[in-house]
N, C-alpha and C positions, 0 to 999 in steps of 0.2 A: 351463635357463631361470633359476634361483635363482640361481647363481654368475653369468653375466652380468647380469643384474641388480641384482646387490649391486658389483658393479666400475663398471657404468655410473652407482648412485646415489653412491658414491663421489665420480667426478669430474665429474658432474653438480652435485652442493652446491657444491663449490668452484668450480666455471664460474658457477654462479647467485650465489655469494656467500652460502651458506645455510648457517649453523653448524649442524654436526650437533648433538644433545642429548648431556647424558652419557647419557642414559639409549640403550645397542644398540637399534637399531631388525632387530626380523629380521624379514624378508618370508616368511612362511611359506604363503601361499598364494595364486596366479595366476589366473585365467579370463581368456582370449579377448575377454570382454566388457569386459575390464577394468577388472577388479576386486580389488584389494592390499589382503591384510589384514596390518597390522604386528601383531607381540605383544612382552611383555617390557617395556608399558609402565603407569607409576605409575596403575590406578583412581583416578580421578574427578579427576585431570588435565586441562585445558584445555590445546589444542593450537593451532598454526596449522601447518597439512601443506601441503606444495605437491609437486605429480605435475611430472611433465616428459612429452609426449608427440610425437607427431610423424607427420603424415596421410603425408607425401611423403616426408619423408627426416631425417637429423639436423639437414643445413641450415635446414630449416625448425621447430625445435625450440619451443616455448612450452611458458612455466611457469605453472601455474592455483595458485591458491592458495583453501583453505577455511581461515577463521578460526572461531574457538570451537567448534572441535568436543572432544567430551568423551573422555576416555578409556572404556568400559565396565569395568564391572565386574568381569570376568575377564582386563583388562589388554589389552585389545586395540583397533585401530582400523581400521574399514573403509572404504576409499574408494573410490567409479566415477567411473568417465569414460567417455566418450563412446564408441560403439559407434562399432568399424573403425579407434580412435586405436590409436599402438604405443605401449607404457610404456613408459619408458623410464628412470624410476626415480622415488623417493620419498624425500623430508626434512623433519623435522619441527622445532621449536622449540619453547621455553616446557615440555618434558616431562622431570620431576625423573627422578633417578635409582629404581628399585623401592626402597621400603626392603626391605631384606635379613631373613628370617625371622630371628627367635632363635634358639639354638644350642639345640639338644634341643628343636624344636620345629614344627611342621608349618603349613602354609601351609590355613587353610580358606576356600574362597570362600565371595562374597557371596550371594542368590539364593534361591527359592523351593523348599520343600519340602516334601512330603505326611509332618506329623507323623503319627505313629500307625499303626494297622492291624487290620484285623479278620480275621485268620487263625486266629485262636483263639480268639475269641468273646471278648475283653475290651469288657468296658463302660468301663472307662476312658481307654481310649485311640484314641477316636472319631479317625478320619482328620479331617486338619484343615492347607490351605495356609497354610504360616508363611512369614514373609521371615525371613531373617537377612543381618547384616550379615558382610562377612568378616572374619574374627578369627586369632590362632593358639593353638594348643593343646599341651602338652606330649605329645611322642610317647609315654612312658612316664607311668606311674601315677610319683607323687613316692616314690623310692627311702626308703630307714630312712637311707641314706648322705647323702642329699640333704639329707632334715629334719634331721638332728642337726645337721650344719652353719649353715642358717637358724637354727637354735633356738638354737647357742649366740654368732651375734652379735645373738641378740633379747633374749636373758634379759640379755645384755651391754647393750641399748640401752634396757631399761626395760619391758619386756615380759613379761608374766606368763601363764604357760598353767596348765591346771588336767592336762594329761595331760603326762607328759614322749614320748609316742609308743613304737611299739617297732615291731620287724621281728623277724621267726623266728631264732632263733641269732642275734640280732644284727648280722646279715648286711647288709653297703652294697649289694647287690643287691637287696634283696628289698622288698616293698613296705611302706611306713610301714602302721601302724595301730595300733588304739587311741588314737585320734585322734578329738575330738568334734568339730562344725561352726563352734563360733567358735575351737577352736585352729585351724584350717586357716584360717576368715579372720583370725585374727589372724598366721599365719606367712605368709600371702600378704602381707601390709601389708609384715612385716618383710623377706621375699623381696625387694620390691618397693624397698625401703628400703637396703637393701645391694647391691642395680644400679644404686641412683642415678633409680629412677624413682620418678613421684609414688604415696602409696598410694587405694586406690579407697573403702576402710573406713574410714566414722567413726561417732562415738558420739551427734553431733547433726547434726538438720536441717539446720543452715546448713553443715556438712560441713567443718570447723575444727578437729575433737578428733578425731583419728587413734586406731582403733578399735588399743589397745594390753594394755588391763587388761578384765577383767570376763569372764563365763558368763553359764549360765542365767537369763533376766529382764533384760539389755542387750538395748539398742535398738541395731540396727546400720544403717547407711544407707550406699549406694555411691554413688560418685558417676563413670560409667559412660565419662566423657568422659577423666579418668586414663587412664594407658596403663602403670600398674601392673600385676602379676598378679593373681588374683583367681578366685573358681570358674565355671563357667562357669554359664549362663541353664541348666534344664532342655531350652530351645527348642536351645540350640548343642550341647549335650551329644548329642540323640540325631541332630542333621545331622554331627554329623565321626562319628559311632557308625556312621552306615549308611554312611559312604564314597562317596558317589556314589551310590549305588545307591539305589532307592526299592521299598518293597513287599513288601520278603525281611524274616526273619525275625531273620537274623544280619547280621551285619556283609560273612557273605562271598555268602551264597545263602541259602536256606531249611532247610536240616538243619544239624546239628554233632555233632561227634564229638570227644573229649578229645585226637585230635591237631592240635584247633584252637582249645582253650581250657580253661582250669583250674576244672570246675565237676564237682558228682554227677549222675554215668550212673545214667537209670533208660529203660533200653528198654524195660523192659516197661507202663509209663505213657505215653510221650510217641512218637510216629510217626515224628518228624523226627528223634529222638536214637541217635543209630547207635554213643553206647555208645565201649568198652564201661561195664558196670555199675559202680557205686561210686566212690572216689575216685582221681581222675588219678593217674596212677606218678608224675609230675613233682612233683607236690605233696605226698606222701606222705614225700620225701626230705627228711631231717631232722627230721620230725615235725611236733608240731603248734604251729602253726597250718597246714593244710595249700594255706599261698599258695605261689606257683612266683615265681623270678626274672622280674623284670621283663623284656619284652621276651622269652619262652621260644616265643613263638608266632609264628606268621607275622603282620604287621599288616594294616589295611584299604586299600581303597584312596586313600584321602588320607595314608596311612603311622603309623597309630597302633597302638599295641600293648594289647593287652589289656582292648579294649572291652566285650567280654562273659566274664565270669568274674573268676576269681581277687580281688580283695574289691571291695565295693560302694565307689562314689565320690558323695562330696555336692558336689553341686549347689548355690546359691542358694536357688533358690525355695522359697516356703512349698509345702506338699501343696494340689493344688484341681483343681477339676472347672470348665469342658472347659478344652483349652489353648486357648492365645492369648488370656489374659489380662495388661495393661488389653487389649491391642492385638495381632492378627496381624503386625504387624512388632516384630521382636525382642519379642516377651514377655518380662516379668519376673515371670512368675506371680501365682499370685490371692493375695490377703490377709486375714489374720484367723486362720489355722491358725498352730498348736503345731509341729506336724512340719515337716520339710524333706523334700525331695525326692533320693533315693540311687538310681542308678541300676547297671547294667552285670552286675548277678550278682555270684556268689562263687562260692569254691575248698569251700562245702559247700551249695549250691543245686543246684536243679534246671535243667534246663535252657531251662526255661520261665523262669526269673529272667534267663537270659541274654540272651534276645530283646530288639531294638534299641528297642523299642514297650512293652517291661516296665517297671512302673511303681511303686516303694518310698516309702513315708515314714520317717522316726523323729523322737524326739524331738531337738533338736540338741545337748542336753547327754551324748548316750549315748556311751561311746565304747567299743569290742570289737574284737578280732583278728580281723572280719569288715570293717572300714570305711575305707577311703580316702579318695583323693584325686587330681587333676590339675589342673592351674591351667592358666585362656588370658589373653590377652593380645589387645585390640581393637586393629581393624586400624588 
């Protein structure tokens, strides 16, 4: 049914005169009642689709056309028609091309999702429906390889950090740290700055002085609408954290075990931790700091690495109580606190730090062989 119907919309458009879109339309799914849902095409897109169908034969063929209809969110578009019509094919117009994800970087959809969980009796992290918008995210935590790079066309560009960063032996595999939270937003600006995109950090309200120089006691302001790099919300951190998934404790199900992330086994505290005991073999090679190569694990289901474990990542937001603050669509967390928000675990935490729903602050001028980083990018 798929295959003839991608030959018949074929030369169906060009019998109607109907320019195909750049953008592949795939039919990936049929019903009887007909009903064709196209995917692979740009979210929040306006389209005008027109069906082809036919009660008696081809000779009696008619083309229906629906104007403004919208793309959804997860890239897709569904059309009916009339019970006991035969389809006969579909074309659309006015539909851009997908932009194409980043290169080292994951596709997160837009969409609702139950922050938090109460599986372990935290008080802080009361279940709570969020929206988020879709964004993308760096599959890997930002390499020691990655940042010295950025770092040295930023100290080149006028940029001044207060940590020079470091990674285990020095290794372009392994993950930055020692790394406080305005160097990351200050190397997100310059990241952002040497791709040629706009940066998201500035120093004033009116959002004109490009967040370059300063620490501890700068005012930093995003301006969200940039499609620079940038940390992500608390809100988006633990939606690409869980993968899809809602309710479980880790990224892949409810228990873990160190051959699915770089954190300290304590089975004999924790129910869900299957061990074994102490620090991961992985992390233990070459010493200390005992982080593991980026990417050493298997990822989530949206394709990210190293969500829970191996060093803690900042976030945005100031520390606060409940989430979705101002607002349950995309938060940008509550205001007036000191600390930031770190999430994901470490390569010397328990495994209770690891959970999707685990909840850290620090001060943002701290920076340790315990602290990272990943940068997203709005969709």
């Amino acid at each position: 049914m798929k295959t003839k119907l991608k030959s018949l919309f074929t030369g169906l458009a060009i019998l109607a005169g109907v320019h195909q879109a750049a953008a592949q339309i795939v039919i990936n799914s049929f019903s009887q009642n007909g009903v064709l849902v196209c995917t692979n095409l740009q979210p929040g897109s306006v389209a005008s689709v027109q069906w082809a169908s036919s009660l008696a034969g081809p000779w009696q063929t008619n083309w229906a056309t629906l104007s403004g209809v919208t793309v959804s969110n997860n890239g897709t578009i569904t059309v009916s028609v009339p019970m006991f019509y035969r389809v006969l094919g579909i074309a659309a117009t006015n539909i851009p091309t997908p932009t194409p994800t980043p290169a080292g970087m994951a596709a997160i959809p837009a969409g609702l999702f139950v922050m938090g969980d109460t599986l372990d009796g935290e008080s802080d992290a009361i279940p709570m429906n969020i929206y988020v918008s879709a964004f993308y995210m760096d599959t890997n935590l930002v390499s020691y390889g990655q940042w010295t790079s950025v770092y040295a066309y930023a100290t080149s560009h006028g940029y001044n950090f207060v940590n020079v960063g470091a990674g285990k032996n020095s290794a372009a595999n392994q993950p930055v740290q020692t790394v406080d939270w305005y160097d990351c937003v200050k190397w997100s600006n310059a990241r952002s700055q040497q791709a040629g995109l706009t940066p998201v950090y500035y120093t004033d309200a009116g959002l004109t002085q490009v967040f370059t120089n300063g620490d501890y006691g700068t005012m930093v302001y995003q301006n969200l609408a940039n499609n620079g790099y940038r940390l992500p919300t608390e809100a988006e951190w633990e939606k690409a954290a869980r993968g899809g998934l809602s309710g479980q404790r880790f990224p892949w199900g409810n228990s873990i075990s160190e051959t699915q992330a770089n954190y300290y086994g304590n089975t004999n505290f924790y129910s869900y931790d299957l061990g074994p005991n102490d620090f991961n073999s992985i992390g233990i090679i070459g010493g200390i700091p005992y982080t593991s190569p980026v990417g050493s694990f298997a990822p989530n289901g949206y394709g990210l690495y190293d969500m829970a474990g191996n060093v803690f990542e900042w976030c945005w937001d100031e520390v606060g109580l409940p989430y979705g603050q101002p607002t349950t669509n995309n938060p940008t967390g509550a205001v007036g606190s000191v600390s930031r928000v770190i999430r994901g675990g470490v390569f010397n935490g328990n495994a209770s730090n690891s959970r999707c729903a685990s909840r850290n602050g620090l001060n943002p001028n701290f920076a340790g062989g315990n602290y990272g980083f990943r940068c997203v990018i709005g969709h």
